[in-house]
C-alpha positions in Angstrom: 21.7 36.4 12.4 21.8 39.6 14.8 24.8 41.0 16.6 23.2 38.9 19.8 23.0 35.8 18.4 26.7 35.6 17.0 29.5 33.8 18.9 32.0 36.8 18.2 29.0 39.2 20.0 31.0 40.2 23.2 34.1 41.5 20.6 30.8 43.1 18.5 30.0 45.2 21.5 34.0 46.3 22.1 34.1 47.5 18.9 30.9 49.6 18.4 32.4 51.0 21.9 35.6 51.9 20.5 35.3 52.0 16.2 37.3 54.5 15.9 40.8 53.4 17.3 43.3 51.2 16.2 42.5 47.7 15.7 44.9 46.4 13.1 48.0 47.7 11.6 49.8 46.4 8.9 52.4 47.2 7.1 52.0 51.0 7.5 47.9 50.9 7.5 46.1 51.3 10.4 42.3 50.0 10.4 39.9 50.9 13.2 38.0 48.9 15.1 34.8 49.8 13.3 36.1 49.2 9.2 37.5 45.5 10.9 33.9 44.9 12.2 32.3 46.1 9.0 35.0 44.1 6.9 33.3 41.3 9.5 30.2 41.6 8.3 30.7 42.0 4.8 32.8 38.4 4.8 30.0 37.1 6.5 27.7 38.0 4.0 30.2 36.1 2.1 30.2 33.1 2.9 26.3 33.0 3.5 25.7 33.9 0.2 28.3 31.0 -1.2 26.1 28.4 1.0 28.9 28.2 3.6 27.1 26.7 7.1 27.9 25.7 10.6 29.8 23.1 11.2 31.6 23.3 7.4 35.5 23.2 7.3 36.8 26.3 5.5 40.7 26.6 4.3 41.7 30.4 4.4 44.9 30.6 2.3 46.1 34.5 2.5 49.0 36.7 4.1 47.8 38.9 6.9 45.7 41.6 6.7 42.7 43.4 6.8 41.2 40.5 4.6 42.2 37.6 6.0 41.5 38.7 9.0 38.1 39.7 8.9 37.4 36.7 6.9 38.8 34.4 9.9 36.6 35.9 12.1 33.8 35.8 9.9 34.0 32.0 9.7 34.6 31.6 13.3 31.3 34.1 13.9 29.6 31.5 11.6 30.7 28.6 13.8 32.6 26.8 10.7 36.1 24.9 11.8 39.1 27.3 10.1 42.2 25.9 8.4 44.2 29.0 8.4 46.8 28.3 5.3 50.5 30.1 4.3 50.4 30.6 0.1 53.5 29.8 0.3 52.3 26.2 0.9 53.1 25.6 -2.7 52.5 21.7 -4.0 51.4 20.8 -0.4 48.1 22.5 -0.3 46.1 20.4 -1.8 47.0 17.8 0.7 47.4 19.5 4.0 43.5 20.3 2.5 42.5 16.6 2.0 43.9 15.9 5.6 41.8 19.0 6.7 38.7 17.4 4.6 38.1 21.1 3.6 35.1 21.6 1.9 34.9 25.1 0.9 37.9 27.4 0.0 38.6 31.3 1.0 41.1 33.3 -0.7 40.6 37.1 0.9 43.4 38.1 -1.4 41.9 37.1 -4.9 41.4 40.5 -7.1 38.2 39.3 -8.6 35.8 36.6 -9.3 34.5 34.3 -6.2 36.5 34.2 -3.1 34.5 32.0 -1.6 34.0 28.4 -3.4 33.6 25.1 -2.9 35.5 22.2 -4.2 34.3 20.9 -6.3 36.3 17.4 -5.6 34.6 15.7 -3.3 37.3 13.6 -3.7 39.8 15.1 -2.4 38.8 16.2 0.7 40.0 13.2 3.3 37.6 11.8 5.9 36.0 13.7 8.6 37.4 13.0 11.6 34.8 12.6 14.6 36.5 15.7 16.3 34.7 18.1 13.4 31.5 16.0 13.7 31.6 16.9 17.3 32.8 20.1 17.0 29.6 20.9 14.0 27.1 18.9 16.8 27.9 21.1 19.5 27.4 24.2 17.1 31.0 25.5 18.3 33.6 26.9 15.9 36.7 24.9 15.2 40.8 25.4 14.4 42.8 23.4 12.6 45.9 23.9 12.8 49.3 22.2 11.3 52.9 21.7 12.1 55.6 19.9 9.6 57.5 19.1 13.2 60.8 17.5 13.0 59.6 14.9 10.3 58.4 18.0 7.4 55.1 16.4 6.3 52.5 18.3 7.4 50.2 16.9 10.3 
């Protein structure tokens, strides 16, 4: 995919215009505008390579960062629905992913090995709701996002 053909192209062409300022900082380390796009790219190569595809739900479970970051936006670039998720989820993961029906799993922070795999469980991802099947027909990315509300389960 080119830089024109990618649904994050307009923030592409900000940051080739300004790569050398301050795009993220974080806890004392400041990244530039061109190391987040090239941290981009490199996530997207990422999750092409793992077989990740449009239209896929993809749980991101990290802290902010660099890393988590760039990986966000590199499944939004690759028109995926995102379930950004806390680590300190705990015993509740697995189910806030089966609500998500997540099929592939991110972990930006993990210090070797695959970060990007699939589970392996078909199982325990939960049915699609029509909203991702529209969402995947239109070719647009997605967000999931939860709340535990006033009740604590996760919805």
């Amino acid at each position: 995919m080119t830089v024109a053909d990618r649904p994050l192209r307009f923030l592409f062409e900000r940051w080739s215009a300004a790569a050398d300022q301050p795009a993220v900082v974080h806890d004392g380390t400041v990244v530039t505008y061109g190391a987040l796009a090239d941290a981009v790219v490199r996530w997207s190569a990422e999750l092409r390579d793992a077989g990740v595809a449009p239209g896929d739900v993809c749980a991101i479970t990290a802290e902010f960062g660099l890393e988590p970051v760039a990986a966000l936006l590199a499944a939004i670039d690759a028109s995926t629905t995102v379930v950004p998720l806390s680590p300190t989820l705990g015993e509740r993961t697995e189910s806030v992913r089966a609500i998500a029906a997540v099929q592939w799993n991110v972990d930006p922070d993990a210090a070797a090995g695959a970060r990007v795999t699939r589970r392996s469980d078909a199982t325990a991802a939960g049915p699609r709701h029509a909203l991702l099947d529209e969402v995947a027909r239109r070719g647009h990315p997605g967000l999931i996002l939860f709340s535990s509300g006033s009740t604590g389960e996760s919805k």
